[in-house]
C-alpha positions, 0 to 999 in steps of 0.5 A: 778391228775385230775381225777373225783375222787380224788384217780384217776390217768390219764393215760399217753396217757390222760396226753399227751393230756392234755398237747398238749391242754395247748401247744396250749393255751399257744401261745399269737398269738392263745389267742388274736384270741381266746378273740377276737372271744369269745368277739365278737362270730364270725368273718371273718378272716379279721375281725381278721387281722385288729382287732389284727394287724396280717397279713393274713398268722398267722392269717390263720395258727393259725386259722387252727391249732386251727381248727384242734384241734377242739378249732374253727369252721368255716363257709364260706358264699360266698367268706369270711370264719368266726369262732367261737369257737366250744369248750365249755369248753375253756370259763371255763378253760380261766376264771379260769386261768385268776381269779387265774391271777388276784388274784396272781397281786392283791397279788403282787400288795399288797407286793409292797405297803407294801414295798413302802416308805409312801409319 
């Protein structure tokens, strides 16, 4: 599937890693934190609730669900705590996810036109 080879198979323990990795990418709430902190490179956590309009409590679970999977780092500098994110391939994986998005709307984008009455 996708293995380094091609004629490579993962494991199931491997798999469902996998799998929990794109079950933590796939809630809207932790991906807003996420382009936040990557447009920004590190930010306070109330930087966060007032950036994205969360209140203190989901961005505090999010965030520590993202930390202990080790997606986000933090660092605390007296009494605020800030984060970034610690995982270099997430810049990767989100950029290739968000191309194949943009590619797949222009495509659409195209049907539609072409099934529009020209004006």
């Amino acid at each position: 599937m996708f293995g380094d080879d091609l004629n490579d198979t993962l494991p199931l323990p491997v798999i469902e890693t996998v799998a929990e990795r794109f079950r933590l990418l796939s809630d809207p709430t932790r991906l807003q934190i996420l382009n936040d902190l990557h447009a920004h490179g590190e930010r306070a956590v109330g930087e966060l609730v007032s950036s994205l309009g969360l209140s203190y409590a989901t961005a505090s679970k999010q965030l520590a669900l993202l930390r202990a999977h080790r997606v986000v780092a933090r660092r605390r500098e007296g009494n605020r705590v800030f984060y970034r994110i610690s995982d270099p391939s997430l810049e990767e994986v989100c950029t290739v996810v968000c191309q194949s998005v943009r590619e797949h709307w222009a495509q659409w984008g195209k049907q539609l036109e072409a099934t529009l009455p020209i004006q």
